[in-house]
N, C-alpha and C positions, 0 to 999 in steps of 0.2 A: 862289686859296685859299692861305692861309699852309701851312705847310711846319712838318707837329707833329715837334717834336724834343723826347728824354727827355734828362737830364742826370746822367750819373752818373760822382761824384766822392765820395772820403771826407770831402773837406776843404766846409764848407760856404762859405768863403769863395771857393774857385774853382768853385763849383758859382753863386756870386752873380755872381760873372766872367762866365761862359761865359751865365749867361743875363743880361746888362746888355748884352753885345755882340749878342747873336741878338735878341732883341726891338728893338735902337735898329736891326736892320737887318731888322726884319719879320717875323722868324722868330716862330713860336708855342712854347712851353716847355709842353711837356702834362705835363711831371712831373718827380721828379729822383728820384731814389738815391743813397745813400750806400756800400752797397756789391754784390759783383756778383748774388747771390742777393735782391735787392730788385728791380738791374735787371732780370733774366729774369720776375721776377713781375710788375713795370710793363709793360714789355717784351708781354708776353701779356695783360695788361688793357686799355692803353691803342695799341697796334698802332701808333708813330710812325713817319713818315717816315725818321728817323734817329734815330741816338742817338752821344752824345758819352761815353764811357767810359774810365773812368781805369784803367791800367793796377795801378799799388799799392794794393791795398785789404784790408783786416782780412775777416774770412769768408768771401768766394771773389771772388780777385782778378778782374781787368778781361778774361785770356786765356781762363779757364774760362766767364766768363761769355759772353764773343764766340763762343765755340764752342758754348754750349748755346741761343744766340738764332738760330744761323744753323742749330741743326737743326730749334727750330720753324719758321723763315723762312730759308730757306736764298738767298730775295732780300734777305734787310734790309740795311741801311746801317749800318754801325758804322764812326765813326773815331775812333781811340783815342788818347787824351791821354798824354804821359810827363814827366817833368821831363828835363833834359841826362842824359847818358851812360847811355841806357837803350836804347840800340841793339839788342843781343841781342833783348833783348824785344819791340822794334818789329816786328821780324823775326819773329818768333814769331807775331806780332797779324797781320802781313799772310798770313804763309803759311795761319792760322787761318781767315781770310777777311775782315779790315780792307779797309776801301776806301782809309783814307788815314791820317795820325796828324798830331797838333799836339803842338808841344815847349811846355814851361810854361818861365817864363811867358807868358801867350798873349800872342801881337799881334793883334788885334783881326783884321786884313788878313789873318792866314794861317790863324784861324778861317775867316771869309767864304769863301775862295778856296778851303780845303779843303772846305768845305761844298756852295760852287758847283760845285765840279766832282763832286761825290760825287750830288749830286742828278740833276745833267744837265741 
């Protein structure tokens, strides 16, 4: 069985990114979000395997929402997207409870490889 992943990103062009690379490598795209109070509502209707989450967002950023997914599911899978020099906040994502994070713009390769290993 494919591997349901949500997609949440403000920008819709890297929201078409993240899912052009996960479908061309099997992955299912059960939904996306724009920002993080959409994910947590996806999030809780649609119960995916993972979700890919952008840390900068307009209404509740990518950190608040990693934190309010992992108190419904305190097993879920979140690996949080940043563009360069966004270190601090990586940091912040992981100790929140991030499994893994990818630097924009994505490489196709360290999606996959962060995804594979996040999955198991």
């Amino acid at each position: 069985m494919a591997n349901r992943i949500l997609i949440v990103d403000d920008a819709a062009f890297m929201r078409m990114m993240i899912r052009d690379i996960l479908t061309k490598n099997g992955y299912e795209v059960v939904g996306e979000a724009q920002d993080g109070s959409q994910a947590v509502e996806k999030f809780k209707e649609l119960k995916p395997d993972l979700v890919t989450m952008d840390i900068t967002m307009p209404e509740m950023d990518g950190i608040t929402a990693l934190k309010e997914i992992k108190q419904l599911d305190a097993s879920a899978k979140v690996i949080m997207c940043s563009a360069m020099g966004q270190q601090a906040m990586v940091i912040d994502a992981i100790q929140a409870g991030a499994k893994d994070f990818i630097v924009k713009p994505f490489q196709s390769d360290r999606v996959i490889e962060a995804i594979k290993k996040t999955l198991g």
